[in-house]
C-alpha positions, 0 to 999 in steps of 0.5 A: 500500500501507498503512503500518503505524506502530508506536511502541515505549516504554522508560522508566526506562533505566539503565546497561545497554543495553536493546532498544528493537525487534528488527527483523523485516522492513524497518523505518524508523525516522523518530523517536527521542526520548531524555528526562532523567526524573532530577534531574542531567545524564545522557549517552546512547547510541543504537545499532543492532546489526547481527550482532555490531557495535554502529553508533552513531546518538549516543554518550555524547550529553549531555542535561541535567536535564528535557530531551530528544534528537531522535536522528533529526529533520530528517526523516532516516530510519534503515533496519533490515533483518531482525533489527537491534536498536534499543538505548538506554543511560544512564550513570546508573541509571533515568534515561532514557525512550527513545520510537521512531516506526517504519515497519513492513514496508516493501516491498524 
């Protein structure tokens, strides 16, 4: 079987959190990459909702002026079952970009 490769964006993400892919089958994540696009130190989190529970892929992570987190590399892999929600956070306004690679409908 295909796979479907999808790649969602968000850019400019500030101090509220910001739903970056809401699952709707079996999904795969196989990469996150949270980008510094502002002029001083930022920290960001990454997390997956599951019902109501927030799991924390990174919390408050630092990253500095003109630089980049690889949330997911090494190749790890992170699994999104039917309706978990990919969200993304700063604590500075407008200061994140936030680009996921996913694998989308794998079979159960």
């Amino acid at each position: 079987m295909a796979q479907d490769f999808k790649r969602y964006t968000s850019n400019n993400v500030g101090t509220s959190a910001v739903s970056i892919h809401t699952s709707n089958s079996n999904d795969t994540i196989i990469g996150i990459s949270l980008s510094n696009v502002s002029s001083s130190a930022i920290t960001a989190s990454c997390y997956v909702t599951v019902g109501s529970d927030d799991i924390y892929l990174v919390k408050d992570a630092p990253i500095p002026t003109g630089s980049s987190l690889q949330v997911i590399d090494g190749g790890a892999k992170v699994v999104l079952q039917n309706t978990d929600v990919l969200k993304v956070q700063s604590d500075t306004a407008s200061s994140l970009d936030a680009y996921v690679s996913v694998v989308d409908a794998i079979s159960a």
